[in-house]
GUSE-714159 format. One line per 4 residues: their letters; for each residue x, y, z negated of N, C-alpha, C. Coordinates in nm, 4 decimals, m for minus. Layout:
<sites>
a	X:Y:Z:X:Y:Z:X:Y:Z; ...
</sites>
This chain:
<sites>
xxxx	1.6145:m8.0130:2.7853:1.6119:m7.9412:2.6585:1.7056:m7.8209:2.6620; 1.8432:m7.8251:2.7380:1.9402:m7.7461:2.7360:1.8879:m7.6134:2.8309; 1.8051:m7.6435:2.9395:1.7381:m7.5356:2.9772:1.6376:m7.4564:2.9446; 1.5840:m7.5707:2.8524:1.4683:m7.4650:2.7774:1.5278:m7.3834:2.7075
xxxx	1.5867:m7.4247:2.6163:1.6846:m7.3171:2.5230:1.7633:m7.2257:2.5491; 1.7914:m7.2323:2.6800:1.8900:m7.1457:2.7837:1.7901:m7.0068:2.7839; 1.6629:m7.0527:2.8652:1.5690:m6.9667:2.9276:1.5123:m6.9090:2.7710; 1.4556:m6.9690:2.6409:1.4314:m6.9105:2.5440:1.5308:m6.7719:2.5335
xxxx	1.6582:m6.7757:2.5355:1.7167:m6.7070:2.4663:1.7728:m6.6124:2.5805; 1.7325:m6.6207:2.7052:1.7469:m6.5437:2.8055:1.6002:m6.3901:2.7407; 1.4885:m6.5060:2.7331:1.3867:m6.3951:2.7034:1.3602:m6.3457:2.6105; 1.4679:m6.3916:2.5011:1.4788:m6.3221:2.4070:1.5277:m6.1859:2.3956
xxxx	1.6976:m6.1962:2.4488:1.7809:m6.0773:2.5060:1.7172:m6.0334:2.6019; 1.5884:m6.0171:2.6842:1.5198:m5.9256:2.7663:1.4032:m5.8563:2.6695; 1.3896:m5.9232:2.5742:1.2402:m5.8763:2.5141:1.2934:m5.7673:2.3491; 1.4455:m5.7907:2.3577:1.4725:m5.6921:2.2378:1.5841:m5.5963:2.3174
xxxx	1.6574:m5.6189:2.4423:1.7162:m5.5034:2.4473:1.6872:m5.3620:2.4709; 1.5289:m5.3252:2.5263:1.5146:m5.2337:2.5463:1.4656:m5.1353:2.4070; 1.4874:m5.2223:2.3209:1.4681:m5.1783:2.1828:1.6050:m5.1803:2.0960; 1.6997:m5.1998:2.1721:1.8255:m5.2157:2.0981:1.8876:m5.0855:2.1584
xxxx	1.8624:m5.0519:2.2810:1.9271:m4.9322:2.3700:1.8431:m4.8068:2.3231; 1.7340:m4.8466:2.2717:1.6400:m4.7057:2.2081:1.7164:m4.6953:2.0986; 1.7680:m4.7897:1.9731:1.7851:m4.7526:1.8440:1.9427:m4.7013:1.9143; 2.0227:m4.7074:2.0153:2.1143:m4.6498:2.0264:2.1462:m4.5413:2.0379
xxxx	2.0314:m4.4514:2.1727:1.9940:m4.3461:2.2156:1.9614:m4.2803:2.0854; 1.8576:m4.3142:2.0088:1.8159:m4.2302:1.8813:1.9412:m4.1916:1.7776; 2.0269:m4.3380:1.7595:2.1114:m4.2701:1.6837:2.2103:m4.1569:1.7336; 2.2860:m4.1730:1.8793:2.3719:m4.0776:1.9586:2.2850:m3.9576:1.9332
xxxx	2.1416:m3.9238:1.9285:2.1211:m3.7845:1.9681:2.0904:m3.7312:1.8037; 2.1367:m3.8313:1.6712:2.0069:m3.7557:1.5570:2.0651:m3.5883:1.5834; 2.1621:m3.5624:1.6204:2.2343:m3.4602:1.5304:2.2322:m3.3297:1.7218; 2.0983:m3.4039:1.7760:2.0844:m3.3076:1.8786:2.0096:m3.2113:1.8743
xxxx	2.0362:m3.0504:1.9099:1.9346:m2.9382:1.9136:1.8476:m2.9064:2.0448; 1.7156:m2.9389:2.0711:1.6720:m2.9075:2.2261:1.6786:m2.7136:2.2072; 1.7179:m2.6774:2.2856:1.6407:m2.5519:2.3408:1.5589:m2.5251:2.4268; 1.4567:m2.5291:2.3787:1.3043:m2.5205:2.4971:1.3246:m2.4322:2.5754
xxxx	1.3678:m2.3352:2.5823:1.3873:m2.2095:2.6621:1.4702:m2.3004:2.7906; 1.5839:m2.3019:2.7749:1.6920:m2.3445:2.8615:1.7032:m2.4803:2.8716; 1.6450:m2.5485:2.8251:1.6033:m2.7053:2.8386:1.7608:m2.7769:2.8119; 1.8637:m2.7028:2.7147:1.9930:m2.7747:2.7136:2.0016:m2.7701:2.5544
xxxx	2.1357:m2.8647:2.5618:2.0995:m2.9593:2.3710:2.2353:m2.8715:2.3133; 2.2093:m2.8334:2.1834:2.3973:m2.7874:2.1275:2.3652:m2.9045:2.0172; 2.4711:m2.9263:2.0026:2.4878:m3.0350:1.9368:2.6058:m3.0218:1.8114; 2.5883:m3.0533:1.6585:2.6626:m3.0100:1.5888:2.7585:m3.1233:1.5588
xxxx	2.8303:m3.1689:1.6035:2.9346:m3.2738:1.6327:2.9594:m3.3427:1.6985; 3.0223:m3.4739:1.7314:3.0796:m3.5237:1.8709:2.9296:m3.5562:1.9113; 2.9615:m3.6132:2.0414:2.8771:m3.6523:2.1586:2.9987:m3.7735:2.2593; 2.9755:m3.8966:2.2446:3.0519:m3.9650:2.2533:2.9645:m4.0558:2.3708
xxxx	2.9934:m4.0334:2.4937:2.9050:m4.1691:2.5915:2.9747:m4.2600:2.6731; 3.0871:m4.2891:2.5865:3.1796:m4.3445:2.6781:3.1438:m4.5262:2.6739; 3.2193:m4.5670:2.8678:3.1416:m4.7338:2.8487:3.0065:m4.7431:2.7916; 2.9547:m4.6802:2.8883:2.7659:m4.6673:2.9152:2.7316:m4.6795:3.0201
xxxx	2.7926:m4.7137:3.1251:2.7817:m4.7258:3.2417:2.6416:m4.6247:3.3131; 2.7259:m4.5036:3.2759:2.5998:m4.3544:3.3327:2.6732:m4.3607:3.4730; 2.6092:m4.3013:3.5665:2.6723:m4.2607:3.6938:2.6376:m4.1329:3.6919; 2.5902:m4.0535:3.5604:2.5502:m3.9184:3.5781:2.5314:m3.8437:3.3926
xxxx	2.5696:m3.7249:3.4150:2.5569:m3.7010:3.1871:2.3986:m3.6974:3.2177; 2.3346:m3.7691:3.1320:2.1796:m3.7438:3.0880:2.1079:m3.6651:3.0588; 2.1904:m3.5306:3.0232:2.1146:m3.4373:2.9729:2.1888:m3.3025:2.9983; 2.1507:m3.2297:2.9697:2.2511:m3.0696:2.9939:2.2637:m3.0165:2.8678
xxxx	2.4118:m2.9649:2.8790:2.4479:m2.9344:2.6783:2.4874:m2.8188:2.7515; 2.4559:m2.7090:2.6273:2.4970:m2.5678:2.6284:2.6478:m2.5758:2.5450; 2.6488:m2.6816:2.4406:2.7530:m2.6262:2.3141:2.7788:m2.7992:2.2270; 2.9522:m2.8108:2.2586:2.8774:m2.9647:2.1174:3.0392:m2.9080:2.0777
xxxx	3.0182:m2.8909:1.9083:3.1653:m2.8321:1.8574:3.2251:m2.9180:1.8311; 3.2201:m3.0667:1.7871:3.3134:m3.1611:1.8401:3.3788:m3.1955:1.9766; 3.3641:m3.3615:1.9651:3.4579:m3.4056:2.0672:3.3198:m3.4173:2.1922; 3.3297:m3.4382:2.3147:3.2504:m3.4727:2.3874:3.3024:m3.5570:2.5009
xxxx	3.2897:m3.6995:2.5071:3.3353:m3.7611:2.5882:3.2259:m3.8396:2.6966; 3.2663:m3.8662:2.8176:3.2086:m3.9415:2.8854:3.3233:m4.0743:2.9835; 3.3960:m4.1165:2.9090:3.5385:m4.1444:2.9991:3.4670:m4.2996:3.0146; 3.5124:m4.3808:3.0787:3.4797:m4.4840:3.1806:3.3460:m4.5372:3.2084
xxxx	3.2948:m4.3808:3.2669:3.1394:m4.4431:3.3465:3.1352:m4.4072:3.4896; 3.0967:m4.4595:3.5521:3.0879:m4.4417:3.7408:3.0429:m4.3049:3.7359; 3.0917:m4.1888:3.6842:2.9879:m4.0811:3.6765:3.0965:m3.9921:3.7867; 3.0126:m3.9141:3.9124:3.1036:m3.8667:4.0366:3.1187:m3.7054:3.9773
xxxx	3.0547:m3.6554:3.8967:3.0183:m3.4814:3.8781:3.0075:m3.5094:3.7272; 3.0112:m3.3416:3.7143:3.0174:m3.2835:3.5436:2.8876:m3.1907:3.5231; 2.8104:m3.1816:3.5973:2.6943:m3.1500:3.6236:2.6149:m3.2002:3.5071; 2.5664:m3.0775:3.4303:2.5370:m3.1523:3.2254:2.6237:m3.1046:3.1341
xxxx	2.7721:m3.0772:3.1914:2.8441:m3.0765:3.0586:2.8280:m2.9776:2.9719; 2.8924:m2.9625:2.8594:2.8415:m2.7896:2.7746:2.9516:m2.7021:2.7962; 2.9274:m2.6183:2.8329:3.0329:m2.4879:2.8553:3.1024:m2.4949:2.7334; 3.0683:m2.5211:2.6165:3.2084:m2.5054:2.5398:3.1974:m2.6024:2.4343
xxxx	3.3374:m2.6668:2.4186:3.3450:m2.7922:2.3578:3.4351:m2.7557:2.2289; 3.4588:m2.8072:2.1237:3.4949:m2.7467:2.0015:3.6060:m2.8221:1.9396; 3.5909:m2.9340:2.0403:3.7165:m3.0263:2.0200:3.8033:m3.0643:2.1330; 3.7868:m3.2101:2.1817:3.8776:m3.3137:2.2821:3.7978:m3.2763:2.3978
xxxx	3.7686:m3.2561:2.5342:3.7223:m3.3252:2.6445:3.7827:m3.4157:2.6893; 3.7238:m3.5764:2.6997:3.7215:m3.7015:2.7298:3.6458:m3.7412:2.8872; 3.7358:m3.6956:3.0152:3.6514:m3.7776:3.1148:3.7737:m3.8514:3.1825; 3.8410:m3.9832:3.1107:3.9511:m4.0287:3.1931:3.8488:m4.2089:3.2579
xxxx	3.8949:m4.2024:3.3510:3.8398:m4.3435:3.4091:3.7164:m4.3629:3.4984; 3.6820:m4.2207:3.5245:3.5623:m4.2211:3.5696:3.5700:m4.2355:3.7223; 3.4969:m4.1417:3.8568:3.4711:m4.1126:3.9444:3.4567:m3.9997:4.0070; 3.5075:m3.9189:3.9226:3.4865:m3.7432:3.9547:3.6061:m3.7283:4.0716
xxxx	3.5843:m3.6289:4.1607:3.6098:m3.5715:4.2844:3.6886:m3.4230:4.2589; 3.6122:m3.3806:4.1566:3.6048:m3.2024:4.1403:3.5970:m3.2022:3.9316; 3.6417:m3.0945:3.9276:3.6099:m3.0537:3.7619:3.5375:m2.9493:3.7810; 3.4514:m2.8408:3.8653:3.3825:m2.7614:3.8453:3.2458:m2.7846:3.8101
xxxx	3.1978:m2.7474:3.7287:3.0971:m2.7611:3.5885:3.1352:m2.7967:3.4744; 3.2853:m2.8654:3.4346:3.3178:m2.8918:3.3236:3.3151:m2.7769:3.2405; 3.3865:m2.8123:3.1087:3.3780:m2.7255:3.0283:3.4499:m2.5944:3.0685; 3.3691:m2.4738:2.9905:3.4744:m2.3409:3.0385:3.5408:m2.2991:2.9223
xxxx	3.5718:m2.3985:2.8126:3.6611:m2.3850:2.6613:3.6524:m2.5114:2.6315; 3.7489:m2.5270:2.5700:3.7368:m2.5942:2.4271:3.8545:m2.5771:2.3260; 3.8091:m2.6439:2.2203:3.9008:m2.6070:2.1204:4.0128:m2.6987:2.0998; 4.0791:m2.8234:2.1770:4.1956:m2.8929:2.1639:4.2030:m2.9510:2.2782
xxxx	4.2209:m3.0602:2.3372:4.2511:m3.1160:2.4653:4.1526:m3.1266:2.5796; 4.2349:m3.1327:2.6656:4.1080:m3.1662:2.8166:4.2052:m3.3035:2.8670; 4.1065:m3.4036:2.8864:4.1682:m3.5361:2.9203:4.0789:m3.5846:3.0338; 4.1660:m3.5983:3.1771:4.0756:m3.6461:3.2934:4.1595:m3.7329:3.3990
xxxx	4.2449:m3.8423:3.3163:4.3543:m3.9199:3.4172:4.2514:m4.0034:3.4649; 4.3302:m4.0751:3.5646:4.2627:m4.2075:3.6248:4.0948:m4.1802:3.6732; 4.0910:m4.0711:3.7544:4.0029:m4.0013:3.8864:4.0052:m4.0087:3.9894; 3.9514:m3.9370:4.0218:3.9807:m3.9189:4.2277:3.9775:m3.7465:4.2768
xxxx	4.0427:m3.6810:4.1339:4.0379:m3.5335:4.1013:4.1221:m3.4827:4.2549; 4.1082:m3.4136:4.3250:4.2150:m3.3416:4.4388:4.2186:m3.2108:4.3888; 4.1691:m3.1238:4.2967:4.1629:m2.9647:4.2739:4.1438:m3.0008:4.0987; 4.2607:m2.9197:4.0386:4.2109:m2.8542:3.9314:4.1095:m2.7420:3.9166
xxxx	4.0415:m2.6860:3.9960:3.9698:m2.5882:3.9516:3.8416:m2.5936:3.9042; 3.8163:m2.5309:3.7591:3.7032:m2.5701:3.7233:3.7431:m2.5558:3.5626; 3.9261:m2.5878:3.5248:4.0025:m2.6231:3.4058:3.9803:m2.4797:3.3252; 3.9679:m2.4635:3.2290:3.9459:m2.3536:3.1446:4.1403:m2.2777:3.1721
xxxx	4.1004:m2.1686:3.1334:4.2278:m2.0970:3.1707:4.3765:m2.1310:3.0690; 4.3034:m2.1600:2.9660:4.3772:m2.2005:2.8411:4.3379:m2.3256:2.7340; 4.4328:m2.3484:2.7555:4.3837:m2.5150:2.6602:4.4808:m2.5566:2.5080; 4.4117:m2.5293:2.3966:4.5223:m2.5265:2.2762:4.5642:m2.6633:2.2746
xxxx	4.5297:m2.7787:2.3511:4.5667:m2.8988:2.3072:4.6612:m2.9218:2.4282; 4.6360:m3.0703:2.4591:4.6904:m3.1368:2.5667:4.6560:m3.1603:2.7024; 4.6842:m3.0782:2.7945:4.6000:m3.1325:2.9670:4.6485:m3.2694:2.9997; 4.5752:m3.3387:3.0650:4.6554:m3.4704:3.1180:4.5424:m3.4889:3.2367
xxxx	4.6304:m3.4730:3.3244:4.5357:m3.5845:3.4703:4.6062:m3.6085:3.5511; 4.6725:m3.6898:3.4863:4.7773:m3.7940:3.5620:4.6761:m3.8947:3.6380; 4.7654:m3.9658:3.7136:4.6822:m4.0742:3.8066:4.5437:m4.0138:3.9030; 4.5665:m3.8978:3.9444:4.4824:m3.8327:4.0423:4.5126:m3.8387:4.1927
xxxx	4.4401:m3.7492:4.2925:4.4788:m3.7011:4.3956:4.5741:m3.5726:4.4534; 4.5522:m3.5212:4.3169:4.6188:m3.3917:4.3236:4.7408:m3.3375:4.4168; 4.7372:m3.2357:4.5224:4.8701:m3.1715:4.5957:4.8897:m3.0734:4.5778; 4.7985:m2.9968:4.4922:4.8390:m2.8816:4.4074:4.8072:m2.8391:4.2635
xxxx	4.8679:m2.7566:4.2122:4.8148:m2.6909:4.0864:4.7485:m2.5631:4.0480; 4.7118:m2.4728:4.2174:4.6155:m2.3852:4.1963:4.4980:m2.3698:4.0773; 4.3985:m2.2829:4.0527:4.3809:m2.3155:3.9930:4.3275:m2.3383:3.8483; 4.4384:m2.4296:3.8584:4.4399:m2.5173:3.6918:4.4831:m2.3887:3.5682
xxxx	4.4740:m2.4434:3.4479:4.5052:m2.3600:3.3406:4.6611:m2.3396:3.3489; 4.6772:m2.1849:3.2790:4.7396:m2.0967:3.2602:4.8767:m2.1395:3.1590; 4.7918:m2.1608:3.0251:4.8600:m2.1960:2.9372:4.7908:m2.3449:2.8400; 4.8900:m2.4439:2.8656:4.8923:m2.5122:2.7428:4.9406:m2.5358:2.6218
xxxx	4.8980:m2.5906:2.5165:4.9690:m2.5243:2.3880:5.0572:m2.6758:2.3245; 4.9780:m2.8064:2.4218:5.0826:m2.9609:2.3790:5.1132:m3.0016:2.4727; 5.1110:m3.1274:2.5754:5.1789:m3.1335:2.6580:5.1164:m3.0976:2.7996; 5.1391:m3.1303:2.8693:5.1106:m3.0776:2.9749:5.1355:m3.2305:3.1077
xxxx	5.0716:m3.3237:3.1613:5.0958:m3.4257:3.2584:5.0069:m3.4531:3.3404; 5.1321:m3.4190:3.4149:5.0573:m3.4213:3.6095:5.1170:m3.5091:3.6736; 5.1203:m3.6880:3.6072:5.2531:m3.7705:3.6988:5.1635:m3.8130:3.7611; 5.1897:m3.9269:3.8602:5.1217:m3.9874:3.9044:5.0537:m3.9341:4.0167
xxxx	5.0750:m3.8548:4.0965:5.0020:m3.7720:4.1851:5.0349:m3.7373:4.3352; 4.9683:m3.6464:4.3822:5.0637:m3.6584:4.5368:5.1164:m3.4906:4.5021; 5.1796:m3.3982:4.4197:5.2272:m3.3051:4.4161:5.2900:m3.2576:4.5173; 5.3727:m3.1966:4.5987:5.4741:m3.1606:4.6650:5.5100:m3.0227:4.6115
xxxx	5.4368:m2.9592:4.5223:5.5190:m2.8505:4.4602:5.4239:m2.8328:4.3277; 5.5232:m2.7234:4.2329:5.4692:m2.6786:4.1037:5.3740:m2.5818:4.1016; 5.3866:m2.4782:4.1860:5.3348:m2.3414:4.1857:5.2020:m2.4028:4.1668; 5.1418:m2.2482:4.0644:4.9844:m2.2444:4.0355:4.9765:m2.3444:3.9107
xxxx	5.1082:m2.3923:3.8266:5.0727:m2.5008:3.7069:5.0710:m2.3748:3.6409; 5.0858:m2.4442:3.4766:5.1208:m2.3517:3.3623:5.2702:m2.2588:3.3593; 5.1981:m2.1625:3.3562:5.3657:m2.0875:3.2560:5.4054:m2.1078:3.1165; 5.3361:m2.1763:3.0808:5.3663:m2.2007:2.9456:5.3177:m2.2900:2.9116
xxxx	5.4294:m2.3833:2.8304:5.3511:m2.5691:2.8063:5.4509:m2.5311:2.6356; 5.3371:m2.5533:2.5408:5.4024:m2.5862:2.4338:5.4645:m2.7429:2.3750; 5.4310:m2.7968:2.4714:5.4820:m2.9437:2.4240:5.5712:m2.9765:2.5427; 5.5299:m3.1183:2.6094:5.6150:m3.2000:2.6945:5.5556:m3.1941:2.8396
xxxx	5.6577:m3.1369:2.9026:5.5895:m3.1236:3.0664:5.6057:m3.2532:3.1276; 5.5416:m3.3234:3.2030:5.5383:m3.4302:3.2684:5.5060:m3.4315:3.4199; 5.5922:m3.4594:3.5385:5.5704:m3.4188:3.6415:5.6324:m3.5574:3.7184; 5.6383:m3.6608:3.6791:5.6501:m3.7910:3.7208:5.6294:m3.8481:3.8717
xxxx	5.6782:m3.9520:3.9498:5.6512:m3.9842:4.0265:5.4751:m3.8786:4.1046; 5.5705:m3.7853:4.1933:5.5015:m3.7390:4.2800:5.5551:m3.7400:4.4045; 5.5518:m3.6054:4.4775:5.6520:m3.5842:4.6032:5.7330:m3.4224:4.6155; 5.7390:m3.4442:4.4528:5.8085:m3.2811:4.4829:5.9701:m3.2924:4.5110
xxxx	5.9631:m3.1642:4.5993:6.0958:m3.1586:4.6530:6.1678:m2.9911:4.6320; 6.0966:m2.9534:4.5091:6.1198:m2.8353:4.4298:6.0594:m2.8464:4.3031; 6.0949:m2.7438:4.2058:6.0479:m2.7416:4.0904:6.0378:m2.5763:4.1098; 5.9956:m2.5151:4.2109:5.9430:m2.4077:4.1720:5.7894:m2.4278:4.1059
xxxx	5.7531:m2.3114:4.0166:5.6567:m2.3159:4.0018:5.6569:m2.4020:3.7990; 5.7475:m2.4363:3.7818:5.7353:m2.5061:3.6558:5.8287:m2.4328:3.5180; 5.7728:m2.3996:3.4352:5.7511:m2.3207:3.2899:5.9470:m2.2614:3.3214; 5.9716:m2.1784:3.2463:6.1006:m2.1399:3.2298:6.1859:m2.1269:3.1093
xxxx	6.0694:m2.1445:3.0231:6.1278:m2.1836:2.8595:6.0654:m2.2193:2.8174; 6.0893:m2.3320:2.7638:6.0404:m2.4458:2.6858:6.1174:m2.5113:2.5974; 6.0486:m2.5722:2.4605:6.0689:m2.6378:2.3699:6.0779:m2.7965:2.3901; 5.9677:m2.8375:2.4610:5.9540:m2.9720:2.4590:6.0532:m3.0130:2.5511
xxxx	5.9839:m3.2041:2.6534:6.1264:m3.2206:2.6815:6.0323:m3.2286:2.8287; 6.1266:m3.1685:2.9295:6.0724:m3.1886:3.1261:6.1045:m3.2912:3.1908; 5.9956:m3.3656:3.2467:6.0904:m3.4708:3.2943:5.9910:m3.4862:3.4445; 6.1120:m3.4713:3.5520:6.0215:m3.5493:3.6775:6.1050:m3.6400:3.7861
xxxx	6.0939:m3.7449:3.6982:6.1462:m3.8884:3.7156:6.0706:m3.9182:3.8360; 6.1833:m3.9626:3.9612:6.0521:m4.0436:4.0562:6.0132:m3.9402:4.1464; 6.0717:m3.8435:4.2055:6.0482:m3.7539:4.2641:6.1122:m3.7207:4.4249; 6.1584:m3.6291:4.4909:6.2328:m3.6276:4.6006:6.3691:m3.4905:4.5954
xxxx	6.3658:m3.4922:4.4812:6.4576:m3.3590:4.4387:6.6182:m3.3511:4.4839; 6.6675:m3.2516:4.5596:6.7962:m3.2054:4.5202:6.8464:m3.1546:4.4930; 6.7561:m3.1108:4.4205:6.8148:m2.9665:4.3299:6.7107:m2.9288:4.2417; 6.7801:m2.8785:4.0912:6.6885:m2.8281:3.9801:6.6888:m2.6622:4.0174
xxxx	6.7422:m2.6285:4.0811:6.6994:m2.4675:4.1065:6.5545:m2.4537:4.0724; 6.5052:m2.3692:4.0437:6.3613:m2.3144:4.0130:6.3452:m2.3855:3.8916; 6.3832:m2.5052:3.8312:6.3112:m2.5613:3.6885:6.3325:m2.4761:3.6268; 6.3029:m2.5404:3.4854:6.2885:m2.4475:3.3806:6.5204:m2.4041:3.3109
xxxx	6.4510:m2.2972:3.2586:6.5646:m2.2188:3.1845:6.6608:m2.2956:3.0492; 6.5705:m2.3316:3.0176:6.5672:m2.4100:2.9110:6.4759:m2.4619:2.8534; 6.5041:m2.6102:2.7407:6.3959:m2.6794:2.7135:6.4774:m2.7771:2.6231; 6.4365:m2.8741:2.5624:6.4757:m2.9196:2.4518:6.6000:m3.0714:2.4854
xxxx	6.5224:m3.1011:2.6830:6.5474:m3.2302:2.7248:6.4593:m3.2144:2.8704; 6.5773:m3.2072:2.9535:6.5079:m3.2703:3.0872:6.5898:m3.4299:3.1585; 6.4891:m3.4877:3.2066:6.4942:m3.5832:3.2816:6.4609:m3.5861:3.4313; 6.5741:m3.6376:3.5317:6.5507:m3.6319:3.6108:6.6192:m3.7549:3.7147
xxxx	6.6144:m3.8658:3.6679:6.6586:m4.0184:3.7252:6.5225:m4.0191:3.8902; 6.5939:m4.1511:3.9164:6.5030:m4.1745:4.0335:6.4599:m4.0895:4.1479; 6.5888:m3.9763:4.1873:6.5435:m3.8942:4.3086:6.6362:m3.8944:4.4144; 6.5975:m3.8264:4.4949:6.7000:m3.8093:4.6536:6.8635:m3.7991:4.6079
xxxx	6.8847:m3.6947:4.5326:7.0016:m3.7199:4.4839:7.0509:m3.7821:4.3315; 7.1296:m3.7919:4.2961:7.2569:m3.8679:4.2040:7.1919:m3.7867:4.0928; 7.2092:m3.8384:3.9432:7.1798:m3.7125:3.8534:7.3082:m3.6478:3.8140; 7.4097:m3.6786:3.8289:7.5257:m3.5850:3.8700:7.5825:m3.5177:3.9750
xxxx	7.4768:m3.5101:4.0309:7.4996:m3.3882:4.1578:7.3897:m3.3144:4.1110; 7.2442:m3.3302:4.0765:7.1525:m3.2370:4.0322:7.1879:m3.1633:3.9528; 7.2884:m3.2307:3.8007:7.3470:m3.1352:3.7272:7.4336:m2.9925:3.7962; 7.4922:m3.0494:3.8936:7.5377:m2.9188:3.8911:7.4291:m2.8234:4.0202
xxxx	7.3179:m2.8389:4.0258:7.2152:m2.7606:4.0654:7.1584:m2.6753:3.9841; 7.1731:m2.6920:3.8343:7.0816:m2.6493:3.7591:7.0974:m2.4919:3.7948; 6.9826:m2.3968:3.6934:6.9677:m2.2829:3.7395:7.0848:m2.1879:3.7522; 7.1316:m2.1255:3.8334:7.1820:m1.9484:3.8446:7.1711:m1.9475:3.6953
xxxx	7.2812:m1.8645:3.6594:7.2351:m1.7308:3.5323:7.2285:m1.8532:3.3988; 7.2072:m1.9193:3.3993:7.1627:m2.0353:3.2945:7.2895:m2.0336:3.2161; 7.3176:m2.0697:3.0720:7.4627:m2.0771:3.0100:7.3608:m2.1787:2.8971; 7.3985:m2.3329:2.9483:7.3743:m2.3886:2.8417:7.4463:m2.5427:2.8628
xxxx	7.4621:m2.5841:2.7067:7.5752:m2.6986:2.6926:7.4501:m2.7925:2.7215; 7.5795:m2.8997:2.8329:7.4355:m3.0176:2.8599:7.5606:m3.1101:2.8043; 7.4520:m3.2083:2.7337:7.4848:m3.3071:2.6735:7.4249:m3.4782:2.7312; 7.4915:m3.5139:2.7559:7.4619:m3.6392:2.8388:7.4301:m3.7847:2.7583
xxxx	7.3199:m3.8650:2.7778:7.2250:m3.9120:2.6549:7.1729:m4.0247:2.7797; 7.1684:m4.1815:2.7606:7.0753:m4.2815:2.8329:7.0112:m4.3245:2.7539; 6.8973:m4.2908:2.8447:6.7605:m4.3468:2.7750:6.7201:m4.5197:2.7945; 6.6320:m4.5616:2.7401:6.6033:m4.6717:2.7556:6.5922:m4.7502:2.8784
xxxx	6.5294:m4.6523:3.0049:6.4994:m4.6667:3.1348:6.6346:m4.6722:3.2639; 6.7904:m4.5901:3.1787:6.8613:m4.5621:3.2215:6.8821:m4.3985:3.3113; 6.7806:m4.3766:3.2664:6.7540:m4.2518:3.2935:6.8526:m4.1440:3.2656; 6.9128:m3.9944:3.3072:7.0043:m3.9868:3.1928:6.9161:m3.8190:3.1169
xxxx	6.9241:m3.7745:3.0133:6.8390:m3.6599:2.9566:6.9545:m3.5669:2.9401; 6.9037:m3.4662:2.9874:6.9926:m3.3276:2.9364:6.9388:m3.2200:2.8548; 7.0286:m3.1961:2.7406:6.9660:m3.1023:2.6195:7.0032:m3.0334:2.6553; 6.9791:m2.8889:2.6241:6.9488:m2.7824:2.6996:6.9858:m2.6994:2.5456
xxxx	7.0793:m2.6609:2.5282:7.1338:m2.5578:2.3899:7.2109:m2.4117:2.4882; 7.1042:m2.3209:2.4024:7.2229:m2.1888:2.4878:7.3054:m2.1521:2.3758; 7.4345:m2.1148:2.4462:7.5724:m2.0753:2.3723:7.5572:m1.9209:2.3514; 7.5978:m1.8992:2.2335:7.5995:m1.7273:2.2005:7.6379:m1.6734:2.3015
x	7.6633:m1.5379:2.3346:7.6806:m1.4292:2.4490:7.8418:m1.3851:2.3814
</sites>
């Protein structure tokens, strides 16, 4: 009896899902535009396909002014995506190699951690939100965008230098467990706080000028010998602060002239 009922309800869930994945598909696309010409969809709000297990985007978008995500599907390429996104780009968890075909705008974050990314190129030049693709392959920052306007995180990576990141991060730079053994190449004034914890550093020469809070525990040298590396020319009161991790943070205040 226990197998009949087993197998009933096996052919049940075979005989309605392909009608459960249609009413899904229909609802994801009501708010889709075809263009017959160019055979690609603009779409007037998000576009959300995340945990769909695609190994590929389904369709080719010219434009979706929301969010557009595709983050944890086996998908290897961006091949489909819409040149300009109006909100978030969402591809963290996937299988991508490369970002060229991604978007060439959007209007707030680009999010692509936990990849198999080796090249930023492909990243729009400017990003008003947050970059993050941490947990990559990455050994450089060629490239990648110009300016970000929130934080900015590249931990997790095989770095060995900065050059080719942003010159300008309006939020929190993050440069975490890599293999840099310089900070050339990373912003020179900043607000937020720098931190590249986990690194091979002996010296802050080249970091930034100032910034609100840098961190720099866990490297080749002492963080009181790095202190007194900090930049040439620099005139600012450091104030000495342990963090939760034991880490130690230095605020970064310049003194009148």
């Amino acid at each position: 009896m226990t197998d009949l009922l087993t197998q009933v309800q096996e052919a049940h869930r075979d005989l309605f899902k392909p009608h459960n994945m249609w009413d899904v598909w229909k609802e994801i696309k009501k708010n889709w535009v075809l263009d017959p010409d160019t055979g690609t969809y603009f779409v007037d709000g998000d576009v959300i396909l995340s945990d769909m297990e695609l190994e590929y985007i389904p369709h080719d978008f010219s434009e979706v002014t929301g969010t557009f995500s595709i983050s944890r599907n086996p998908i290897r390429d961006l091949h489909g995506c819409p040149r300009k996104v109006g909100g978030n780009f969402w591809a963290q968890g996937c299988l991508l190699e490369s970002l060229e075909g991604g978007p060439e705008q959007v209007g707030n974050g680009y999010h692509v951690d936990s990849n198999l990314i080796k090249s930023v190129v492909g990243v729009p030049k400017n990003i008003p939100g947050d970059f993050f693709c941490t947990s990559n392959k990455l050994t450089v920052l060629h490239g990648g965008p110009e300016k970000v306007g929130g934080d900015f995180y590249c931990s997790d990576n095989q770095l060995t230098e900065l050059l080719g990141g942003p010159k300008y991060v309006g939020g929190d730079y993050d440069c975490d467990y890599n293999h840099l053994k310089s900070l050339i190449g990373s912003p020179q004034h900043m607000e937020g706080i720098f931190t590249c914890v986990g690194n091979r550093l002996d010296t802050l020469k080249r970091g930034p000028r100032s910034c609100h809070l840098l961190c720099c525990g866990q490297n080749n040298s002492p963080v009181k010998i790095l202190e007194l590396t900090r930049p040439l020319g620099s005139t600012y009161r450091i104030v000495y602060d342990a963090d939760m991790s034991g880490d130690v943070l230095f605020s970064y205040e310049e003194t009148p002239e």
